[in-house]
C-alpha positions in Angstrom: 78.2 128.3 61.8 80.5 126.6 64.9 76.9 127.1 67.1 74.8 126.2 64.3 76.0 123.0 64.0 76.7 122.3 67.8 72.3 123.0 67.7 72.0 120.4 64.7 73.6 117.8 67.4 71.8 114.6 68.4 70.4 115.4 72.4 72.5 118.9 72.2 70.3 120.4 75.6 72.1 117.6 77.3 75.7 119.3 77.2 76.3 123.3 78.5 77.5 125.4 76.1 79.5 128.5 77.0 80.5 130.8 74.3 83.6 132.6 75.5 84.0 136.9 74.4 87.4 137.9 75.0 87.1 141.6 73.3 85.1 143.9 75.1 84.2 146.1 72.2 81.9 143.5 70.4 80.8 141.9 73.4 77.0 143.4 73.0 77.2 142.0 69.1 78.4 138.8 69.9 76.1 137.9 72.5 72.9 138.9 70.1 74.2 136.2 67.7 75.1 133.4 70.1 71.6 134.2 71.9 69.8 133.1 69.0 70.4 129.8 70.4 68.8 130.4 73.1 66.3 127.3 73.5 68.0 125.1 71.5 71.2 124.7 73.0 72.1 125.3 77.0 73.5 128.4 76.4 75.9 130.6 78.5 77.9 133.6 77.9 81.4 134.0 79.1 82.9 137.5 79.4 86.6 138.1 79.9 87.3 141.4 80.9 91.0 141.6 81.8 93.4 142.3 78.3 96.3 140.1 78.3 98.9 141.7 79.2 101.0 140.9 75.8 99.5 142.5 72.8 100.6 139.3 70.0 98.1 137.2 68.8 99.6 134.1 70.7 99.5 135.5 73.7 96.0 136.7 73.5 94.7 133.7 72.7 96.8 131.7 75.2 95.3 134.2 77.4 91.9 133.2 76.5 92.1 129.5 76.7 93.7 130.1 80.0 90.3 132.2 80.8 87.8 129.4 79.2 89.5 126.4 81.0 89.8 128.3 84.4 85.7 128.7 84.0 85.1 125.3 82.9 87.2 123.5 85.6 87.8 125.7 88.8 84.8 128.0 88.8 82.2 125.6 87.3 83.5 122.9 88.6 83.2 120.4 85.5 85.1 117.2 85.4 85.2 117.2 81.7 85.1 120.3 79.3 85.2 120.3 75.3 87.2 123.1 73.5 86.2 124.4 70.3 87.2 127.2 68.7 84.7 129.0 66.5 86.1 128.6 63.3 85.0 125.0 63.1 82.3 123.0 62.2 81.7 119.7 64.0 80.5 116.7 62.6 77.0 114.5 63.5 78.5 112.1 65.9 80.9 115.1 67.1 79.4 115.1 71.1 78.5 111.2 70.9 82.1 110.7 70.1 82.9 112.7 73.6 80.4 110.8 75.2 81.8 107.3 74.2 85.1 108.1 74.7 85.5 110.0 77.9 85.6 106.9 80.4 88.7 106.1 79.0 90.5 109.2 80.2 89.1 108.3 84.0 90.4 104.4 83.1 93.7 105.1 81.4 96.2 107.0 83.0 98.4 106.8 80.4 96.0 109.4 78.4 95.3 113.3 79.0 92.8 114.2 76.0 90.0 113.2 73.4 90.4 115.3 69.9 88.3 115.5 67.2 91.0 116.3 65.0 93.8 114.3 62.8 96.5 116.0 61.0 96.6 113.4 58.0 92.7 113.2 57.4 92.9 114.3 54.1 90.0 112.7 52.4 92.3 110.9 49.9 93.9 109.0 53.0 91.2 107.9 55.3 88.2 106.2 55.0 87.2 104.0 58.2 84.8 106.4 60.4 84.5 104.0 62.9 88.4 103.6 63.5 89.9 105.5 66.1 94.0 105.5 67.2 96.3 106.6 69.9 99.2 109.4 69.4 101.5 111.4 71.5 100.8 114.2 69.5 98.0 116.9 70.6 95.5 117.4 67.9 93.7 119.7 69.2 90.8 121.5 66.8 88.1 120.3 69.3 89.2 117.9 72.2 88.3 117.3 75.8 90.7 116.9 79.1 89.2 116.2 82.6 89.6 117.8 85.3 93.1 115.8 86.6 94.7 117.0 83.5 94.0 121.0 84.1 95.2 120.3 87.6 98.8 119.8 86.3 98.9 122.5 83.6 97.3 125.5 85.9 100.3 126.8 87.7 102.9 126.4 84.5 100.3 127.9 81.8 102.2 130.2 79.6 101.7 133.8 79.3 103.6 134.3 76.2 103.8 130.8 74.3 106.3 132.3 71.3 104.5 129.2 69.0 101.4 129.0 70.2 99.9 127.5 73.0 99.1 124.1 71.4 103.1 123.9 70.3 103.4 124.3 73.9 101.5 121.6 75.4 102.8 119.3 72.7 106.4 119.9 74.1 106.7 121.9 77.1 104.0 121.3 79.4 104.7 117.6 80.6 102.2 115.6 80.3 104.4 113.4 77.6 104.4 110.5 77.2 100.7 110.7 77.9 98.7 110.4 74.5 95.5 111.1 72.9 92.8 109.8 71.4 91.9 110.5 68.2 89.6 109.8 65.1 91.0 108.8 61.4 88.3 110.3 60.2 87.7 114.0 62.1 84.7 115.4 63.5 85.5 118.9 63.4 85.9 120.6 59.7 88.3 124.2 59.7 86.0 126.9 57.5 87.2 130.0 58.6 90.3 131.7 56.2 90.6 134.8 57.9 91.9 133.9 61.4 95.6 134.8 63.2 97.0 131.5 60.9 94.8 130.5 58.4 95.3 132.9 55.8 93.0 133.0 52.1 95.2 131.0 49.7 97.9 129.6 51.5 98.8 125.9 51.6 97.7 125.6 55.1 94.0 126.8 54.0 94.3 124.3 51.1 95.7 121.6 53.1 92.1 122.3 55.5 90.1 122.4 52.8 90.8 118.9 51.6 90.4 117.6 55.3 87.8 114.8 55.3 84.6 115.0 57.9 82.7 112.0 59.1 79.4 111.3 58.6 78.7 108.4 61.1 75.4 108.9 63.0 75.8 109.1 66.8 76.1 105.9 68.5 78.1 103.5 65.9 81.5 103.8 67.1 80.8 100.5 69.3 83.0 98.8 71.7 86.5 101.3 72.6 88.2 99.0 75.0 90.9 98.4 72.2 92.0 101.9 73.1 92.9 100.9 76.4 96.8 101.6 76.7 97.9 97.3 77.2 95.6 95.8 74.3 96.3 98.6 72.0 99.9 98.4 72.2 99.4 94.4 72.0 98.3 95.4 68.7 100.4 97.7 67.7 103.4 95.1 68.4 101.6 92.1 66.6 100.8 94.6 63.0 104.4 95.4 63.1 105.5 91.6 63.6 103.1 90.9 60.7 104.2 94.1 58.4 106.2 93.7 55.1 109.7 95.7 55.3 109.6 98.0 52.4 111.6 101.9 51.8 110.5 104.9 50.1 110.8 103.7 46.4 108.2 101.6 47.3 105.0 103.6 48.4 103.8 103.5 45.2 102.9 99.7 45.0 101.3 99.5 47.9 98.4 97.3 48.7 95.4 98.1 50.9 95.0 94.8 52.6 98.5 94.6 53.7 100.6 96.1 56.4 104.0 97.8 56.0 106.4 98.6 57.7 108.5 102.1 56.3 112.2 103.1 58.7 112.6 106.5 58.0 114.9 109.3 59.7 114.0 112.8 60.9 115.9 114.0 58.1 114.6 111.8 54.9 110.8 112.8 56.4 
């Protein structure tokens, strides 16, 4: 399905795609289904061969992003790469949206990654597809990083990340108070309930399900230079000069063509 829709992609044949094996076992099954492919996407196959040497989930698939973005950046030498795991689905503008954005990770260095992905995009809370924001959290589920950014996060990669790799480049690798870029409404939609933490039934499989995906045809995201670290945080300063002061007894009588502004602590969150 991930492939599948990679193929339904506007100009797909312009972007390698690697699919990356990390079990030895199924290799021979795997690579039959990616190969059907073949002609409609620029396909490669991947193979890592070496086990990690830590048998937990967390490790393996540290292990295996480790692998993928040692192939993208230091053997193939690509100045950008896209990660996405294979239990996603990605929506029409998914590559476009790569495309537009990537010259501001070579423009800003006060950003490390695109995503496709945003933790609150819950169809009930988003609408704009053309809106896109800044955060110092990694969203991962689909996002790009140059070149630079690999550079700094080689040598201190970790073997045995006890919460996951992505909990680990949130708030051990560095790169804060760099941020990312990333869409209100996602490109990427989560299908699989049957993976190492999506379980069948859980709220976290619920909470994915209700995830909205955007729809916006490639192209119609328009002019990014808002995203630029000086105007955006212009704007940022100037909606919270303008916002109305209000607490949480009042987030039921709120308006959608206002602003607000909402102090909270760690604790009441």
């Amino acid at each position: 399905r991930c492939l599948q829709s990679l193929a339904a992609q506007a100009e797909p044949d312009i972007f390698p795609v690697a699919v990356s094996l990390d079990d030895p076992p199924t290799f021979g099954k795997m690579e039959d289904a990616a190969r059907k492919f073949d002609g409609r996407l620029m396909l490669e196959i991947w193979h890592k061969t070496t086990p990690s040497p830590i048998s937990a989930a967390v490790a393996k698939i540290s292990e295996h992003f480790r692998f993928a973005l040692t192939e993208s950046f230091d053997r193939r030498g690509f100045e950008y790469a896209i990660f996405v795991e294979n239990d996603l689905t990605v929506a029409p503008d998914f590559l476009w949206y790569f495309r537009s954005a990537a010259w501001l990770l070579e423009e800003d260095p006060t950003l490390f990654c695109v995503s496709a992905w945003n933790d609150n995009g819950m169809s009930d809370l988003v609408s704009d597809e053309h809106r896109l924001f800044r955060t110092d959290y990694f969203p991962g589920l689909g996002w790009m990083i140059r070149k630079d950014t690999w550079d700094k996060l080689r040598g201190q990669w970790p073997g045995f990340p006890s919460t996951g790799w992505d909990h680990w480049l949130r708030h051990g690798s560095g790169l804060r108070p760099r941020e990312c870029i990333a869409p209100e409404v996602p490109r990427t939609h989560h299908f699989d309930t049957h993976g190492t933490n999506v379980k069948a039934g859980t709220s976290l499989a619920k909470s994915l399900a209700s995830m909205a995906v955007s729809t916006l045809l490639p192209g119609e995201l328009g002019d990014l230079t808002y995203l630029l670290h000086e105007p955006y945080e212009a704007h940022v300063r100037d909606l919270a000069k303008g916002a109305q002061l209000i607490n949480r007894g009042q987030l039921s009588q709120l308006s959608s063509d206002r602003t607000y502004l909402l102090p909270y602590t760690r604790e009441e969150y």
